[in-house]
C-alpha positions as CSV (number, residue, x, y, z in Angstrom):
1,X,15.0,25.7,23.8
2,X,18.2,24.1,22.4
3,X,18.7,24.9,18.9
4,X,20.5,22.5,16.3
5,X,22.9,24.5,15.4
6,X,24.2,24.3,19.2
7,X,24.3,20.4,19.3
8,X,28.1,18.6,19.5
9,X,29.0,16.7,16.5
10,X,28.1,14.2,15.0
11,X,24.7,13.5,16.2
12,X,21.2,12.0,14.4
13,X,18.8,14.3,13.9
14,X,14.9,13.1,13.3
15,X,12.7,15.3,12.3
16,X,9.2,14.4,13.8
17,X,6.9,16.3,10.9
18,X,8.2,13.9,8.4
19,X,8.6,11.4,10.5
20,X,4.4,11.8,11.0
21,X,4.3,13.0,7.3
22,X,6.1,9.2,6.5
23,X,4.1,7.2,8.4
24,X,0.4,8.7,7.8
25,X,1.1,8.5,3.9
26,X,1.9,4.8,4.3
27,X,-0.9,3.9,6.4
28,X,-3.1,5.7,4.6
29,X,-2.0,4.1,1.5
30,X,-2.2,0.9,3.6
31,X,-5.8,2.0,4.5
32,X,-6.9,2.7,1.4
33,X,-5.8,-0.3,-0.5
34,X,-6.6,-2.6,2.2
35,X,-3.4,-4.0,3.2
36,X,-2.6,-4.3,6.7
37,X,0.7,-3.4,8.0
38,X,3.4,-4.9,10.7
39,X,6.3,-2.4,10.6
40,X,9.5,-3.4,11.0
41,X,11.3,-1.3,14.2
42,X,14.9,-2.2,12.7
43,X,15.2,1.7,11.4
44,X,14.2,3.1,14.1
45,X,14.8,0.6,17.6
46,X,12.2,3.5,19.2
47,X,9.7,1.8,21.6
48,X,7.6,5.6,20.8
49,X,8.2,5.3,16.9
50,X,6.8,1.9,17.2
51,X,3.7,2.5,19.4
52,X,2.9,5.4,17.4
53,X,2.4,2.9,13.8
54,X,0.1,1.1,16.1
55,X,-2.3,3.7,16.9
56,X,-1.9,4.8,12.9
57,X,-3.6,1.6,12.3
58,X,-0.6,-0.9,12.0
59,X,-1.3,-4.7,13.5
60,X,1.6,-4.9,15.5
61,X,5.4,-4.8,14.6
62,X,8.7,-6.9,13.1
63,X,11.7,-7.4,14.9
64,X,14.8,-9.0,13.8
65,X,16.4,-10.5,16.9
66,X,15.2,-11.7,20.2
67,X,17.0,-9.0,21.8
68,X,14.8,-5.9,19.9
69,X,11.6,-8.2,20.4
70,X,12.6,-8.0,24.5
71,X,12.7,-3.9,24.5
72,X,9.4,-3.7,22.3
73,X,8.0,-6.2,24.9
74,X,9.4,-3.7,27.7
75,X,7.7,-1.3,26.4
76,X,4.0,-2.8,25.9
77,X,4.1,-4.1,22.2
78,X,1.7,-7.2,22.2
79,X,1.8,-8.3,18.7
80,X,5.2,-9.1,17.5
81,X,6.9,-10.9,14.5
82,X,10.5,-12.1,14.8
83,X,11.4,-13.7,11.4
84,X,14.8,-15.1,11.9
85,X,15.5,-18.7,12.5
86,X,15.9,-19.1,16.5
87,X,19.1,-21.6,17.3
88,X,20.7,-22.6,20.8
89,X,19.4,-23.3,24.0
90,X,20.2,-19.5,25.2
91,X,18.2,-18.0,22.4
92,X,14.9,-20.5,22.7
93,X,14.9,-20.3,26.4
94,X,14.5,-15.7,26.1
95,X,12.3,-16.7,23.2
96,X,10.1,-19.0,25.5
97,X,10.5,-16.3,28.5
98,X,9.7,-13.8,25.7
99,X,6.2,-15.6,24.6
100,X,5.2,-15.9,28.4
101,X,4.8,-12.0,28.4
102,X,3.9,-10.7,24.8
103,X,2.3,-13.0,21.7
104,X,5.2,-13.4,19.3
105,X,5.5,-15.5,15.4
106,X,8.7,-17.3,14.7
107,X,9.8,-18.0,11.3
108,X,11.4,-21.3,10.2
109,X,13.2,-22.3,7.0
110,X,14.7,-25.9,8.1
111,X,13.7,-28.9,10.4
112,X,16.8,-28.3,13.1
113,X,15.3,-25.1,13.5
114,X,11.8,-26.4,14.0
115,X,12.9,-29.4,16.2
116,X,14.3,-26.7,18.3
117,X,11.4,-24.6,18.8
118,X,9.3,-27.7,19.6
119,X,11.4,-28.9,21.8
120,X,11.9,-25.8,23.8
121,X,7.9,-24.8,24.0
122,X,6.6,-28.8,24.5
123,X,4.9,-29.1,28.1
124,X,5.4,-25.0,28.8
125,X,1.7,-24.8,27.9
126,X,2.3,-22.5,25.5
127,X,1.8,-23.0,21.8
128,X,3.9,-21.1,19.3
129,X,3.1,-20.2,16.0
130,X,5.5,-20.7,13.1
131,X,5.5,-19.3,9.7
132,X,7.4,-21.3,7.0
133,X,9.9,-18.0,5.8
134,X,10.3,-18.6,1.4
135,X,12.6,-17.4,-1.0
136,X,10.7,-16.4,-3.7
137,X,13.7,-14.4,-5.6
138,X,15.1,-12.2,-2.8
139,X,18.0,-15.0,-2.5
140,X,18.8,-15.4,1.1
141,X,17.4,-17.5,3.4
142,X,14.1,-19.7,3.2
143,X,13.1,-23.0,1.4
144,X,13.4,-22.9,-2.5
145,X,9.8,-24.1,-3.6
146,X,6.0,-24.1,-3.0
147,X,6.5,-27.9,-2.1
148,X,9.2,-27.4,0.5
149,X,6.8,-25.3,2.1
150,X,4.3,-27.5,2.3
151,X,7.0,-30.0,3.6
152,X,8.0,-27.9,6.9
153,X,4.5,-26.7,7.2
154,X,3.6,-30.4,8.0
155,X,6.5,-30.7,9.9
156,X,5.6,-27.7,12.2
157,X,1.5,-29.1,12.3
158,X,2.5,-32.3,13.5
159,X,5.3,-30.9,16.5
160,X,4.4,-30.8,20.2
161,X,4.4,-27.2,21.5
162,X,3.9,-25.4,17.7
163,X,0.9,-24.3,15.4
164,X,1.7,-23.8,11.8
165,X,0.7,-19.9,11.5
166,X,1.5,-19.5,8.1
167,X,4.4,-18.1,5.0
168,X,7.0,-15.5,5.5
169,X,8.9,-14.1,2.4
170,X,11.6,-10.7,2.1
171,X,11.1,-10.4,-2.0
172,X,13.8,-8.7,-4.0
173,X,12.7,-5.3,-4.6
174,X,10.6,-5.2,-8.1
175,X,9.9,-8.7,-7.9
176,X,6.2,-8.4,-6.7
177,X,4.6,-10.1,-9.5
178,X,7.0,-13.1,-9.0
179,X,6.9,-13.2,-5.0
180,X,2.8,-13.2,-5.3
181,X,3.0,-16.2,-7.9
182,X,5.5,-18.2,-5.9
183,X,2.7,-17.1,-2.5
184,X,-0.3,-18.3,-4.3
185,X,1.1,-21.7,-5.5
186,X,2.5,-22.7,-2.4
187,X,-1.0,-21.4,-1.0
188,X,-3.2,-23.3,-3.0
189,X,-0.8,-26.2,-1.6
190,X,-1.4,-25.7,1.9
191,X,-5.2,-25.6,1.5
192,X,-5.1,-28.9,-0.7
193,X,-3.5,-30.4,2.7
194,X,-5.8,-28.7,4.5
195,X,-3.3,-26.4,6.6
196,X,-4.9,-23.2,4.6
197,X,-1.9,-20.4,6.0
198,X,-3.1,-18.2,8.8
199,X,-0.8,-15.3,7.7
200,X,1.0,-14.7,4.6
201,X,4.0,-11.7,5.0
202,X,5.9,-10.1,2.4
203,X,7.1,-6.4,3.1
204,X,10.1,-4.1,1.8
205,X,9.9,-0.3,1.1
206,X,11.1,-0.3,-2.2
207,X,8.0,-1.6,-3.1
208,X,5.4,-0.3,-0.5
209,X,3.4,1.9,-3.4
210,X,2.8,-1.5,-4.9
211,X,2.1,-3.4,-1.7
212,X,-1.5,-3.7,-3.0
213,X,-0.4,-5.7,-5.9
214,X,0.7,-8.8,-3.2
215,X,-2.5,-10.9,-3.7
216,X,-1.7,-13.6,-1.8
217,X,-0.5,-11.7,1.2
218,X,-2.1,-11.0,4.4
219,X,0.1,-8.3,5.7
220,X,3.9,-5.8,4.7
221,X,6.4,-5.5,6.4
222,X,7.8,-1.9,5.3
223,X,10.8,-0.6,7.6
224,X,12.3,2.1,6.3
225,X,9.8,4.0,5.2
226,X,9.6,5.9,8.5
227,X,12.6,7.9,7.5
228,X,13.5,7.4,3.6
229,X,17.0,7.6,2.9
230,X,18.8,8.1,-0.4
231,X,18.9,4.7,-1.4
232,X,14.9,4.7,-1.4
233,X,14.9,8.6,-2.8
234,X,16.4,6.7,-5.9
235,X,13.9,3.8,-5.3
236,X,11.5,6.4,-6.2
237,X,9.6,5.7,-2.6
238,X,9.7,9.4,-2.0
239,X,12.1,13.0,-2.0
240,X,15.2,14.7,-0.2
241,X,12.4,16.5,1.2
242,X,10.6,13.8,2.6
243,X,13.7,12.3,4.7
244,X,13.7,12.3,8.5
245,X,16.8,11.6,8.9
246,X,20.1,13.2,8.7
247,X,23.4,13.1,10.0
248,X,24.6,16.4,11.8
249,X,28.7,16.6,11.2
250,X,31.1,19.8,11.2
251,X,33.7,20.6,8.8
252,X,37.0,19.7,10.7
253,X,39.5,20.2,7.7
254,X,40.0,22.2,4.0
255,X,43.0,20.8,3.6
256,X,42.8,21.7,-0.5
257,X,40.2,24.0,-2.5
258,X,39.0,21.2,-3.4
259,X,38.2,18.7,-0.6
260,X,36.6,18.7,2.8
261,X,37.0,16.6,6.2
262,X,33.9,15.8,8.1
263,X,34.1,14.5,11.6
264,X,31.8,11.3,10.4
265,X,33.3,8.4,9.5
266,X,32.2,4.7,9.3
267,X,31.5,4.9,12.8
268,X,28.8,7.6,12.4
269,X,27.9,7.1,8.2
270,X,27.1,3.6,7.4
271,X,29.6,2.1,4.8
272,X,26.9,0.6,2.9
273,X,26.9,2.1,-0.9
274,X,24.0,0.1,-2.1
275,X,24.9,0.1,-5.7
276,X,25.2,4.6,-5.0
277,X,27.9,6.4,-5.8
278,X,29.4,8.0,-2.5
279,X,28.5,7.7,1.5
280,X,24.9,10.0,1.6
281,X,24.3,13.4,0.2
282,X,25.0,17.0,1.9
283,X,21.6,18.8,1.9
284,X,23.4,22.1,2.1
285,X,26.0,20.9,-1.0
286,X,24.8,18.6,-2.7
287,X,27.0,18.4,-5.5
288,X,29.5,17.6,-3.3
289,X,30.5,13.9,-2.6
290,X,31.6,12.1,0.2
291,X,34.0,9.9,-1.6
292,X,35.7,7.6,1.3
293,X,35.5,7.3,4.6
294,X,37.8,6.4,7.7
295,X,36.6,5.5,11.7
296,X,36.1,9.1,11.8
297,X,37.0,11.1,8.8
298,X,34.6,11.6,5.7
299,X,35.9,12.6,2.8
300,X,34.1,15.4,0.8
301,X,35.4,15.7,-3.2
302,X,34.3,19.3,-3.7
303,X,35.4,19.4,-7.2
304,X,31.7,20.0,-8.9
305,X,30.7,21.8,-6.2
306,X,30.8,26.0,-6.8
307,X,30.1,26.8,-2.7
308,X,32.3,25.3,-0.7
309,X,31.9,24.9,3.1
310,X,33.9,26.2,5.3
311,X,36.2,24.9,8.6
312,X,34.1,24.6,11.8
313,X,30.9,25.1,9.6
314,X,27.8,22.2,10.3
315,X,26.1,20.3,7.8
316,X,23.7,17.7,7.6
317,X,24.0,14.3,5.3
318,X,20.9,12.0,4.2
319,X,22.7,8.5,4.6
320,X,22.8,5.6,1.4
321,X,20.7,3.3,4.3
322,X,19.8,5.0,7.4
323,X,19.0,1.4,9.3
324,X,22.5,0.8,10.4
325,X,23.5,4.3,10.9
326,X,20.3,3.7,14.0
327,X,22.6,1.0,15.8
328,X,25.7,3.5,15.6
329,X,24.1,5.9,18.1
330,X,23.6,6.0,21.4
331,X,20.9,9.0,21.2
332,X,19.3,10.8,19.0
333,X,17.7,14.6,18.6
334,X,14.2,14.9,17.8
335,X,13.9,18.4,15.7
336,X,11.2,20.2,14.5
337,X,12.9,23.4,12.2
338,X,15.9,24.9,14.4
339,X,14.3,23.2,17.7
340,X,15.4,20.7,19.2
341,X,12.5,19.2,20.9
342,X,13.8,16.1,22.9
343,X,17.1,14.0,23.2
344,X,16.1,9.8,23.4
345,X,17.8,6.8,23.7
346,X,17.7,4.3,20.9
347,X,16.3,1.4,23.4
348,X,16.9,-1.3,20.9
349,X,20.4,-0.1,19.6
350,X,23.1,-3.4,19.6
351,X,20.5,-6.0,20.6
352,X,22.4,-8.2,17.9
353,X,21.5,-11.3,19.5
């Protein structure tokens, strides 16, 4: 059997026991609270990753663009919810090819987009549902009020080809209390005009330990989750010890005492900081930082570091955000200790569109 230690460099390793670990805490969590969960396969893009939440008890799955919701299809995922706003005739004639074979929820935060969607699904027989997606603090996309809501969910009741399905909202992390009052007003609204919302989503790991606290919601969309990285260590979501993922990379260069090349750039380390100091942490050194990085040099700052690695040695680095660094690889390892258990493609990798 392949050991890690004989892998080329760089290369994602996942390590399936807290991968399992990650995923049976949630759901059990889920489980135990009553919330129902619809993961969202943008950390991981693996159709077995995915299948396996489903037979953990999740409902079905997120994807974030037509061209991940077309793998997961591929692969036999039935239940799938793609909140993005779907524009141009390319997109809404896979999505309507993508609803013949699978059941799959839009989201919708304007009328253009809505128009769209009717337009493309009127006469196909098919009926697509549409959740109205709300910005209840998170400040990105989605309408602005309860009353909005009510406005496209009206709009979506009374198109050919559509069935109003229900609300959609990504919170800002620690902003439960303010998501759920935002949810049940623009509820309460709906059922007043007698459109009483199928589904209400809301999701987020930072907050997944408080997912039980979203009254008005339905389901959560955690993502991340399966493999922590140190963005959600600091989140408090779990440990070092409790991330899957890490980033395999060999020394390349001591040009000083005091600083270290690895052969992982931005093209293998995501160049997301999220508010961190640094580009991930060194397992073996951690009080070493990687301080910049090129296409494909990182720079260590070994200055409060007493051990120092040496040239040719390999490391491993928990990434800031480990989603992106999933759409830099081709392939990655599946490890259990030293063993290297399996080598898979990331099916969903670059499906941008």
């Amino acid at each position: 059997m392949t050991k890690i230690h004989e892998l080329d460099t760089p290369v994602v390793l996942i390590d399936l026991d807290r991968v399992e670990a990650n995923l049976g805490r949630a759901q059990d969590y889920a489980d135990t609270h009553g919330v129902k969960l619809r993961p969202h396969i943008k950390t991981h893009k693996l159709p077995q990753f995915a299948k396996r939440q489903m037979e953990l008890g999740a409902i079905g799955i997120t994807c974030q663009k037509i061209g991940e919701a077309e793998v997961m299809a591929d692969a036999g995922i039935t239940d799938i919810l793609l909140p993005y706003n779907i524009l141009g005739e390319p997109k809404l004639k896979r999505l309507l090819a993508l609803a013949k074979r699978t059941s799959i929820k839009v989201t919708a935060d304007s009328t253009t987009t809505i128009d769209g969607y009717s337009r493309t699904f009127a006469g196909s027989g098919l009926t697509l549902p549409v959740l109205v997606e709300c910005d209840t603090g998170g400040g990105r996309v989605g309408v602005q009020t309860p009353e909005e809501a009510l406005t496209l969910a009206k709009r979506i009741a009374g198109s050919e080809g559509l069935r109003f399905a229900g609300l959609m909202t990504y919170p800002a992390k620690g902003m439960v209390a303010q998501a759920n009052a935002w949810l049940e007003r623009a509820t309460a609204l709906l059922r007043e005009a007698g459109l009483p919302p199928e589904i209400v989503s809301t999701g987020g790991t930072p907050d997944i330990w408080h997912s039980d606290e979203n009254r008005a919601a339905t389901e959560y969309r955690p993502g991340t989750y399966i493999y922590l990285d140190r963005f959600q260590v600091q989140e408090g979501v779990g440990s070092f010890d409790d991330c899957a993922l890490t980033v395999l990379a060999t020394v390349v260069s001591r040009p000083t005492d005091t600083r270290a090349i690895l052969d992982t750039g931005s093209k293998a380390l995501t160049s997301d900081t999220l508010g961190l100091q640094g580009f991930g942490r060194i397992v073996e050194y951690p009080d070493a930082a990687i301080v910049s990085l090129s296409e494909e040099h990182g720079i260590v700052d070994l200055r409060h570091s007493q051990a120092k690695p040496q040239v040719g040695e390999m490391v491993r680095i928990i990434p800031n955000h480990v989603c992106p660094v999933s759409n830099l690889f081709d392939e990655v390892a599946f490890v259990r200790g030293d063993d290297v258990i399996d080598t898979v493609p990331v099916a969903a990798r670059g499906k941008v569109t």
